[in-house]
Backbone as CSV, one residue per row, in Angstrom:
resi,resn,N_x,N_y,N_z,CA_x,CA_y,CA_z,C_x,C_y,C_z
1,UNK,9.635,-25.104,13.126,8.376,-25.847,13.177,8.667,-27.339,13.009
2,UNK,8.631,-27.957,13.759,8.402,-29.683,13.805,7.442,-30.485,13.844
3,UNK,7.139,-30.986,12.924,6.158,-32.129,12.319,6.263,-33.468,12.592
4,UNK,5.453,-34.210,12.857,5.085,-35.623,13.432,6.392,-36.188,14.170
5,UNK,7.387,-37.015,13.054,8.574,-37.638,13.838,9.796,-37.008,13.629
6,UNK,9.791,-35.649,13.973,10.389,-34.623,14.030,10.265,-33.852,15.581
7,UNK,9.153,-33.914,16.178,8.756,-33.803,17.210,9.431,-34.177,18.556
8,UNK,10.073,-33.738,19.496,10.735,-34.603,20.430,10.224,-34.624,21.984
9,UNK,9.046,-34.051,22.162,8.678,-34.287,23.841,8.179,-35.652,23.767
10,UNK,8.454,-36.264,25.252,7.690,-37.085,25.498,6.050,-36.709,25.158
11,UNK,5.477,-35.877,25.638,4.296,-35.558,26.045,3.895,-34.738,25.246
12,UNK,2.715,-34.509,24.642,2.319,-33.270,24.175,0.552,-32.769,24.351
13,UNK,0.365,-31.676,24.523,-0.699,-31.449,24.501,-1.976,-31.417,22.949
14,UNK,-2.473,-31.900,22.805,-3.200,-32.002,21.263,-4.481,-31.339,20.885
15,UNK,-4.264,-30.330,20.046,-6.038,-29.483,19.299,-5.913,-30.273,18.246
16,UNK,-7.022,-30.840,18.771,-8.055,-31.953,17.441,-8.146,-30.723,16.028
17,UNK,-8.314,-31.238,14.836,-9.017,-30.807,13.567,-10.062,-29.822,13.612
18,UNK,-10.905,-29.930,14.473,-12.214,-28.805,14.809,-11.808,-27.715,15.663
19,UNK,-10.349,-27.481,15.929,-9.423,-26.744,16.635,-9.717,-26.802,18.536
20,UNK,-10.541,-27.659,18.831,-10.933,-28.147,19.827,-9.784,-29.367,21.109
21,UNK,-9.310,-28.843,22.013,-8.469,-29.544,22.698,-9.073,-30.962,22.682
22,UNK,-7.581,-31.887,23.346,-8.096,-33.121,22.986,-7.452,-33.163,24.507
23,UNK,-6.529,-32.929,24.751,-6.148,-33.283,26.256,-3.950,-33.594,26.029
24,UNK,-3.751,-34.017,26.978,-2.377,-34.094,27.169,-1.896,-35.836,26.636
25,UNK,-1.523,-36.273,25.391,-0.792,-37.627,25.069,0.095,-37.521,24.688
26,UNK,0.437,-39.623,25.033,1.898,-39.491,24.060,2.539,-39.394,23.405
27,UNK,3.460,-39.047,22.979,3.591,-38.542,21.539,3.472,-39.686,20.500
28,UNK,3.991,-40.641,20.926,3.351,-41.933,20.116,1.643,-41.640,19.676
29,UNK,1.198,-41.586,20.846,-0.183,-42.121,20.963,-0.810,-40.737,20.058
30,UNK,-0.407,-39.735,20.068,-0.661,-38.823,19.284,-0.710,-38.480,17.966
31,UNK,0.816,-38.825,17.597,0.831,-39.661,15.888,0.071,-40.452,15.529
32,UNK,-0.176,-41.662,16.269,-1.496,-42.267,15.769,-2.489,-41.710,15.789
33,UNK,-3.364,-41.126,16.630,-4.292,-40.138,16.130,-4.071,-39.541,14.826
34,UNK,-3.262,-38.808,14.481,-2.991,-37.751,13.295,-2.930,-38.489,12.188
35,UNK,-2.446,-39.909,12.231,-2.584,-40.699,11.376,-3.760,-41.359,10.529
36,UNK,-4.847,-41.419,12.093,-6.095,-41.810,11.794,-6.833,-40.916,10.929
37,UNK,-6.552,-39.381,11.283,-7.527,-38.676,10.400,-6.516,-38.226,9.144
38,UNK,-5.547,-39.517,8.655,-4.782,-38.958,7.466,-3.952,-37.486,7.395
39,UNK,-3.826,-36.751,8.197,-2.661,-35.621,8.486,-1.926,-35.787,9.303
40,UNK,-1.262,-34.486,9.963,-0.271,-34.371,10.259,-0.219,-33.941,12.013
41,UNK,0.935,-34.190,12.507,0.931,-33.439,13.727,1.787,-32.303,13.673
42,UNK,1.280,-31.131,14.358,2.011,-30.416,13.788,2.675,-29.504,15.332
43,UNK,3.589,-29.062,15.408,4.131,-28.510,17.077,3.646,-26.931,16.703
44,UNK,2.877,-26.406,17.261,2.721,-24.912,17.671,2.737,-24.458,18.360
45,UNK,3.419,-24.458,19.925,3.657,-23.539,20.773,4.616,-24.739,21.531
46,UNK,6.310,-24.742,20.873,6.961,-25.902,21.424,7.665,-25.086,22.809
47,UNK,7.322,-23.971,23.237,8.085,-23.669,24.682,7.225,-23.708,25.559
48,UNK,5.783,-23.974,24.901,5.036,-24.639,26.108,4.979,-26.273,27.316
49,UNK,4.440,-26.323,28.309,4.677,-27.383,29.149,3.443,-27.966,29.478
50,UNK,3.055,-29.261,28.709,3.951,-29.840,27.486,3.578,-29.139,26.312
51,UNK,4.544,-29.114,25.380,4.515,-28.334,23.313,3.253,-29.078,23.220
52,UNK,2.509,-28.095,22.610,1.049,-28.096,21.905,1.185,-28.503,20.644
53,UNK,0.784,-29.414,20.393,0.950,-29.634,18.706,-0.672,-29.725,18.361
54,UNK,-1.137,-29.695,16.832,-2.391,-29.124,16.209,-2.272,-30.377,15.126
55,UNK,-3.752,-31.180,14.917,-3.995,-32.278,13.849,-4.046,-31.712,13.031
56,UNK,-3.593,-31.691,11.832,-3.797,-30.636,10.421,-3.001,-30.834,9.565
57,UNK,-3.083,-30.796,8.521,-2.284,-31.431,7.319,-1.378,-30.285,6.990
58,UNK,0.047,-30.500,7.035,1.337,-29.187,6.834,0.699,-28.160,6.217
59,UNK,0.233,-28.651,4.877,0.025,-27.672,3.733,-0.955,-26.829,4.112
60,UNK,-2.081,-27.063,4.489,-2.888,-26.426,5.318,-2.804,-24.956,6.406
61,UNK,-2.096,-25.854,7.202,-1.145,-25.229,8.304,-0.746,-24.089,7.682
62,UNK,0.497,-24.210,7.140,1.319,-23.163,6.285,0.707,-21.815,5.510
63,UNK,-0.354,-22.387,5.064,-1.096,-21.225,4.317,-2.046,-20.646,5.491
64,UNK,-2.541,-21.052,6.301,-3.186,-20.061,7.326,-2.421,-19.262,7.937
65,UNK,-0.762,-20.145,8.715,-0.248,-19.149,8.785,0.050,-18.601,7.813
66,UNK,0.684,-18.106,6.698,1.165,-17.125,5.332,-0.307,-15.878,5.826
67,UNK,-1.646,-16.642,5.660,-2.798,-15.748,5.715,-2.877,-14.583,6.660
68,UNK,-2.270,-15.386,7.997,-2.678,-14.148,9.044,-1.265,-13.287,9.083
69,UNK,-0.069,-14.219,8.409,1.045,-12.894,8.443,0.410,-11.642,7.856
70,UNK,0.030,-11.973,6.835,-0.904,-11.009,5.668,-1.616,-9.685,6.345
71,UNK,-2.191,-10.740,6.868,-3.363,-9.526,7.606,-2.695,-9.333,8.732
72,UNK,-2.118,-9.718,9.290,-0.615,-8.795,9.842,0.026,-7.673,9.738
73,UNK,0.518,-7.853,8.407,0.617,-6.293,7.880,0.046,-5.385,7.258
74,UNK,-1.207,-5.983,6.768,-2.351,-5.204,5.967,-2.408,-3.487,7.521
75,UNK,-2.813,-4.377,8.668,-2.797,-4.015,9.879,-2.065,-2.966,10.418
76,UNK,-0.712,-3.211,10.206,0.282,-2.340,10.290,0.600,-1.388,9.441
77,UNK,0.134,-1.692,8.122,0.897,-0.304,7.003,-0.668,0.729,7.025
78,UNK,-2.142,-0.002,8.304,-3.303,0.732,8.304,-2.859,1.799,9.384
79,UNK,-1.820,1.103,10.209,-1.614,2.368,11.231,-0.412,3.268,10.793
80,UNK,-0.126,3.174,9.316,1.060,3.818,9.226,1.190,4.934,8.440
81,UNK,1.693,6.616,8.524,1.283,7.232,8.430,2.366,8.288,7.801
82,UNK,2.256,8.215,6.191,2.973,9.436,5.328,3.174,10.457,5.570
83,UNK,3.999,11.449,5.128,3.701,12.735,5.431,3.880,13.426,4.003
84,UNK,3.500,14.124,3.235,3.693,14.762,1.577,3.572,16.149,2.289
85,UNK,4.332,17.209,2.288,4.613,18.637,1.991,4.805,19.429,0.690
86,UNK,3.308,20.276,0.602,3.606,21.572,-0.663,3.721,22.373,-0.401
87,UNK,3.845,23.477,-1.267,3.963,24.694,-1.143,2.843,25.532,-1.631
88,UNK,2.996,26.904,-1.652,1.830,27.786,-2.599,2.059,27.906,-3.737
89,UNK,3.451,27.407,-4.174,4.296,28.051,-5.526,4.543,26.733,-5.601
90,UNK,3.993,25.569,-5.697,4.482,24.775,-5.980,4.134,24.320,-7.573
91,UNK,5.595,23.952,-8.436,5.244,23.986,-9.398,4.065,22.594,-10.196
92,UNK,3.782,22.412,-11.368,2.635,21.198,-11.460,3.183,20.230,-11.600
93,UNK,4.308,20.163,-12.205,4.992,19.112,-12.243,5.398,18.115,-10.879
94,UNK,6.140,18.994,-10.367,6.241,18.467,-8.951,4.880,18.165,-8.140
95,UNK,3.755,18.729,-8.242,2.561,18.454,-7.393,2.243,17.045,-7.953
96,UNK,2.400,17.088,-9.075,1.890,15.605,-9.901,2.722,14.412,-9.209
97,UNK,4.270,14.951,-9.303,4.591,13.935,-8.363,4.426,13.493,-6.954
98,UNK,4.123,14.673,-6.417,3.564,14.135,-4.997,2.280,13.631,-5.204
99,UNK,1.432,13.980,-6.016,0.192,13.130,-6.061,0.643,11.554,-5.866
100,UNK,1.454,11.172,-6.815,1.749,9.972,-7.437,2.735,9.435,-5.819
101,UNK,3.365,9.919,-5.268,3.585,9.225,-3.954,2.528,9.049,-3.148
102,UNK,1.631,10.017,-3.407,0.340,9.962,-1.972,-0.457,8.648,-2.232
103,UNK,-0.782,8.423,-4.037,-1.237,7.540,-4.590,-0.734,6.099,-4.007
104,UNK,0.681,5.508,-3.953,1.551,4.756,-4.008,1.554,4.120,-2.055
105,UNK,0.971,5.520,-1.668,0.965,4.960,-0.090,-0.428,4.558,-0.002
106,UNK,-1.879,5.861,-0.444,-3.280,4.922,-0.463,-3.201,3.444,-0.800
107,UNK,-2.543,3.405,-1.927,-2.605,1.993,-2.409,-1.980,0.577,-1.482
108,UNK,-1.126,0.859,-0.686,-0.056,0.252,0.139,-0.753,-0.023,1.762
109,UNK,-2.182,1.063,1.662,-3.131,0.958,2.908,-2.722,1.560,4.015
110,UNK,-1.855,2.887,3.468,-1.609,3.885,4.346,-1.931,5.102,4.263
111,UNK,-1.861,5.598,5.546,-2.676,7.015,5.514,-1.707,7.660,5.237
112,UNK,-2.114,9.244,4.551,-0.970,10.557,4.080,-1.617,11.695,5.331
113,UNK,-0.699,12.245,5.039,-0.227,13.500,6.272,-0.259,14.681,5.109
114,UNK,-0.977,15.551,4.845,-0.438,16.424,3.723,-0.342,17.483,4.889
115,UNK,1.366,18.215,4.345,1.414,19.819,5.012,1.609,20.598,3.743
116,UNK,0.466,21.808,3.843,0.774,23.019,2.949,1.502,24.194,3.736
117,UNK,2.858,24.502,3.685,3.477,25.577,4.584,3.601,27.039,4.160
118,UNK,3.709,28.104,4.214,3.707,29.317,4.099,4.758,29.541,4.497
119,UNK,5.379,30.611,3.463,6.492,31.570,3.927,6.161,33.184,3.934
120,UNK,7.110,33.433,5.111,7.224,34.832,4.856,5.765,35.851,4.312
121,UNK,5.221,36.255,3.176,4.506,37.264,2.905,3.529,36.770,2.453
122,UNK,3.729,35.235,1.979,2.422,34.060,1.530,1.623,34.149,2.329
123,UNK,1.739,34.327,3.528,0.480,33.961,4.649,-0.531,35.519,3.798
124,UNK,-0.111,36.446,3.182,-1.355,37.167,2.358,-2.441,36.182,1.868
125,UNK,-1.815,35.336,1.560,-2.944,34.678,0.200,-2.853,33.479,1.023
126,UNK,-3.466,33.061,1.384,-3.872,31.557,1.887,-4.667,31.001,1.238
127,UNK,-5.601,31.583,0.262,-6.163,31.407,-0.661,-5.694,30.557,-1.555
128,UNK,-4.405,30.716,-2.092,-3.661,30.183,-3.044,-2.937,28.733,-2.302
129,UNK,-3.103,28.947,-1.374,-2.899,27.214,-0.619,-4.273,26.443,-0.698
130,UNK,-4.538,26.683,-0.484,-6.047,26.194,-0.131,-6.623,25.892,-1.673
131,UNK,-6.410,26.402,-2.374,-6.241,25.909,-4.031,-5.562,24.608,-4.459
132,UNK,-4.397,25.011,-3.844,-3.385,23.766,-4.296,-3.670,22.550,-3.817
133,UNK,-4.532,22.826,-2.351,-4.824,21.810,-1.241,-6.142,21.084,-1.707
134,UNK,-6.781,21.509,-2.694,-8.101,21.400,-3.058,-7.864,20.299,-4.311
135,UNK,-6.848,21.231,-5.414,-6.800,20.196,-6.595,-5.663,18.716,-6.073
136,UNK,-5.093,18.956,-4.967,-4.142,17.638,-4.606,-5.609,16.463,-4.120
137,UNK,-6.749,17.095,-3.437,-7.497,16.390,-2.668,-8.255,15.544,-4.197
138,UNK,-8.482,16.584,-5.026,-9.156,16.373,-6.559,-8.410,14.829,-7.430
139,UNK,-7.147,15.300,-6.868,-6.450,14.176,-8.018,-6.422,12.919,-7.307
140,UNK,-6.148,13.011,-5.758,-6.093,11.756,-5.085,-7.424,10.560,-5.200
141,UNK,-8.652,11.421,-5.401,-9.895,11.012,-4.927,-10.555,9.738,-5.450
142,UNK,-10.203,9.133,-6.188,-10.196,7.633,-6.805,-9.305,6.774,-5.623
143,UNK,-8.364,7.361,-5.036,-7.847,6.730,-4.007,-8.195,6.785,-2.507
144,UNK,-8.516,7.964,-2.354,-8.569,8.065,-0.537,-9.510,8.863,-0.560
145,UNK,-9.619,9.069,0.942,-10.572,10.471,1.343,-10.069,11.681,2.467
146,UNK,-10.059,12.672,2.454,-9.908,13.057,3.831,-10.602,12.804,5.293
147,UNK,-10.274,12.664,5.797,-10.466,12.743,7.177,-11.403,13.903,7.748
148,UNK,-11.069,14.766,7.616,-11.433,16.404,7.785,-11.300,17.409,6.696
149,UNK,-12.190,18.567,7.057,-11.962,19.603,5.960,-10.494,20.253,6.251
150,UNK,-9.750,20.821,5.230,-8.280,21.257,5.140,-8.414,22.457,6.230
151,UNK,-7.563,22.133,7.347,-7.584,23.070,8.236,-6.332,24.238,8.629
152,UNK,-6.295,25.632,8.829,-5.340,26.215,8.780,-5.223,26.812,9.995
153,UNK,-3.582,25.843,10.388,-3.283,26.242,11.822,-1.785,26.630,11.695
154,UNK,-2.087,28.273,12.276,-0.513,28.822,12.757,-0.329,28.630,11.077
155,UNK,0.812,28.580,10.280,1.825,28.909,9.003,1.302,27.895,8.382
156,UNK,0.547,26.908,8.650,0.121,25.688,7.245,-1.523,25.042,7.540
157,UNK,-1.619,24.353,6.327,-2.687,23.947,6.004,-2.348,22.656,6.217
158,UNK,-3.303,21.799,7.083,-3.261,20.461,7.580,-4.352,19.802,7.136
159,UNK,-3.907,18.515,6.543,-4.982,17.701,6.326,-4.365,16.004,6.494
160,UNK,-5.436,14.864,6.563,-5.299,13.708,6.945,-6.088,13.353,5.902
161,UNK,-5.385,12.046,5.051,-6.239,11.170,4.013,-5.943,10.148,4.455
162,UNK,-7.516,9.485,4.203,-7.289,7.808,4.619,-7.626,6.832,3.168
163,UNK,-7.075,6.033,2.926,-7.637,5.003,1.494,-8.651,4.361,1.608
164,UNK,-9.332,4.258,0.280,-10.634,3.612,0.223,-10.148,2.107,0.306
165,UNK,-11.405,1.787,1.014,-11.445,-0.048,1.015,-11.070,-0.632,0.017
166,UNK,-10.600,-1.399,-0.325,-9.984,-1.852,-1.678,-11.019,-2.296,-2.647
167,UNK,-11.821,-2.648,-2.377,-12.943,-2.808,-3.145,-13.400,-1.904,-4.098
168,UNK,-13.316,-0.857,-3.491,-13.899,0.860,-3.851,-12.670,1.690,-4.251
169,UNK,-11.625,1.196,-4.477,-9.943,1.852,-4.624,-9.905,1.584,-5.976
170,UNK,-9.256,2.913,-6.796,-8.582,2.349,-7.996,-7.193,1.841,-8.130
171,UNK,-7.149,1.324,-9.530,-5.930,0.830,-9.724,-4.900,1.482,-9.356
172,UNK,-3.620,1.387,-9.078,-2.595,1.979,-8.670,-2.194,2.301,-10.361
173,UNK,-2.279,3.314,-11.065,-1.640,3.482,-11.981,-0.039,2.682,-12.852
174,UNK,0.544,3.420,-12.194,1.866,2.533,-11.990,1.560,0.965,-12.142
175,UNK,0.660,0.159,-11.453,0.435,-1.113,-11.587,0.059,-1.422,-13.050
176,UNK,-0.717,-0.429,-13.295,-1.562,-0.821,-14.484,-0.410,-0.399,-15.556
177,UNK,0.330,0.418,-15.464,1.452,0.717,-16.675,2.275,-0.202,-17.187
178,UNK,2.763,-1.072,-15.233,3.321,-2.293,-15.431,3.126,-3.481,-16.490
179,UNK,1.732,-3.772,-16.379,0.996,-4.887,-17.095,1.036,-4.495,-18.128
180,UNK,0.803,-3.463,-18.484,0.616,-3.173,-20.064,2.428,-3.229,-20.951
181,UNK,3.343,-2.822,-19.979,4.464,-2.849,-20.768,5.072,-4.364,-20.751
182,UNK,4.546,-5.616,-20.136,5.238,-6.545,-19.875,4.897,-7.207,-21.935
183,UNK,5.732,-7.576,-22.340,5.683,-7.938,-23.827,5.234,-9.210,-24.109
184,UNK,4.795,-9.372,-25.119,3.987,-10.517,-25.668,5.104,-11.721,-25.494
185,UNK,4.901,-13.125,-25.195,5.704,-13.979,-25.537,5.366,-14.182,-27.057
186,UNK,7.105,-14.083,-27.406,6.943,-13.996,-28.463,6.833,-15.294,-29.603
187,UNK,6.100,-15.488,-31.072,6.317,-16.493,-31.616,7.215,-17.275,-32.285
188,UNK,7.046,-18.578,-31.977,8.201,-19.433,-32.498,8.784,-18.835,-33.640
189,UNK,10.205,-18.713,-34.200,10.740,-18.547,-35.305,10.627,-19.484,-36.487
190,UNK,9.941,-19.051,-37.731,9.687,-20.200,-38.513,10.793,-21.169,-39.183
191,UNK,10.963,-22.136,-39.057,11.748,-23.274,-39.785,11.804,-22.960,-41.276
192,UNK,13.380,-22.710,-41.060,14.447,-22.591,-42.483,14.194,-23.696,-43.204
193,UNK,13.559,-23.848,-44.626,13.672,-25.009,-45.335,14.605,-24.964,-45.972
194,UNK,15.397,-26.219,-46.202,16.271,-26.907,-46.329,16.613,-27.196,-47.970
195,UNK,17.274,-26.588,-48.407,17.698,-26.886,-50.223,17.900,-28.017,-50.202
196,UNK,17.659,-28.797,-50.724,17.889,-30.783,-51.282,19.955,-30.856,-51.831
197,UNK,20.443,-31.393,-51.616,21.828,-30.804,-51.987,21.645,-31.000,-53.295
198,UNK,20.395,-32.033,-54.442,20.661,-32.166,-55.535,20.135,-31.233,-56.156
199,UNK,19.326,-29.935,-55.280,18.932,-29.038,-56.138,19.643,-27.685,-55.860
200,UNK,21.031,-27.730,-55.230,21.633,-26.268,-54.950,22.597,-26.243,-56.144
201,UNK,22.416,-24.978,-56.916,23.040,-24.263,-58.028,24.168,-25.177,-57.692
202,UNK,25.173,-25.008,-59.151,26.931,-25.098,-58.649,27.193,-23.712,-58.019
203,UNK,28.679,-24.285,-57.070,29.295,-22.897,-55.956,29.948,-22.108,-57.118
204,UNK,30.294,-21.973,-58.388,30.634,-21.120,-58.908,30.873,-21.701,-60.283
205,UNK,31.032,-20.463,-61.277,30.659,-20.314,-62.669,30.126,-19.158,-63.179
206,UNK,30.580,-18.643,-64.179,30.228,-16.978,-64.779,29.159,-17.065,-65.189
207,UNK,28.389,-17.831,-65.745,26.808,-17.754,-65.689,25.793,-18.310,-64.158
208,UNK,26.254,-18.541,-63.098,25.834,-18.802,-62.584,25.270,-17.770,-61.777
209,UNK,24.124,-16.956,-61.365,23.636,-15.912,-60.864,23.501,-16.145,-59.572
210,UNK,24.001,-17.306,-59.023,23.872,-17.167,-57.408,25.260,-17.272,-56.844
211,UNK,26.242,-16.803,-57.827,27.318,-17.265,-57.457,27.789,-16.076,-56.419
212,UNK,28.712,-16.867,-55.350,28.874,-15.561,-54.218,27.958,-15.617,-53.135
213,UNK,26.748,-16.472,-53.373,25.324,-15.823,-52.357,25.228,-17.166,-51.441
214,UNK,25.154,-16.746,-50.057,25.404,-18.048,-49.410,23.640,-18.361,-49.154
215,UNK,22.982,-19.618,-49.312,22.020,-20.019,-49.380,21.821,-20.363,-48.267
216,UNK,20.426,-19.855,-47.601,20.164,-20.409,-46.038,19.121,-21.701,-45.766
């Protein structure tokens, strides 16, 4: 990115402050402009013919772009899509932890993929998936929502969760554990006062009861 006399076309094309074209000047004649309204010139599309530069003060600049990188990827981790697999026998411990990943992606503004799979003689009880599939939906629900009711196709139970708007989202746990363990700055150490040298005991003598004891 190149800024005012950093800039090297002859020519450049110029969006005024109100983001409104101004037309094709010189680059001289352009700096002075940018000058007049106290900012900057700034080059944003320098492989164009002629490089487009924008009136706007750096700092400015910089943070709009930072802004739309942002929502850039807000964008991208919305189209992006987990997958968490249980079982029927899955134990609680472990379900807790997949909660806590499913959690970790709602929060991150991505969707989960849950598969519940069946083996072998399980497909009896589907029942007992559809349980497990129920209290995973239970624990997530401060975070996301499904998509659809839990559907059972062929050997598993399929479902799609999407995260609540952030507005309407809870805390990411984990976040909140964070904050709480970060420790107090702690307080100054109090100032050692200082014995007067004319009032420290003598360093030794058989009646002397501090004898031996180093004084701080």
């Amino acid at each position: 990115m190149r800024v005012n006399g950093k800039i090297r076309s002859r020519e450049v094309r110029v969006i005024g402050p109100d983001g409104k074209q101004l037309g094709v000047f010189l680059l001289n004649d352009a700096l002075a402009l940018a000058r007049q309204h106290g900012v900057d010139l700034v080059e944003i599309s320098p492989n164009a013919v002629p490089p487009v530069c924008r009136i706007i003060e750096i700092g400015k600049f910089r943070y709009e772009l930072a802004k739309k990188e942002k929502e850039s990827r807000k964008h991208q981790h919305a189209s992006t899509v987990k997958e968490v697999q249980l079982s029927p026998r899955i134990d609680p411990h472990d379900l807790g932890i997949k909660v806590m990943h499913a959690v970790d992606f709602l929060c991150e503004d991505m969707k989960v993929k849950v598969a519940l799979k069946f083996r072998g003689r399980e497909m009896a009880h589907t029942e007992i998936g559809f349980e497990v599939i129920n209290k995973f939906i239970a624990e997530i629900a401060p975070f996301g929502h499904p998509d659809f009711q839990p559907k059972l196709v062929g050997r598993a139970i399929n479902l799609m969760i999407s995260p609540h708007p952030r507005n309407k989202r809870a805390k990411n746990p984990r976040e909140v554990e964070g904050e709480a363990d970060e420790p107090d700055e702690p307080a100054p150490a109090p100032e050692k006062k200082k014995v007067p040298v004319a009032e420290q005991p003598p360093a030794s003598g058989l009646n002397n009861p501090f004898a031996g004891l180093e004084i701080q």
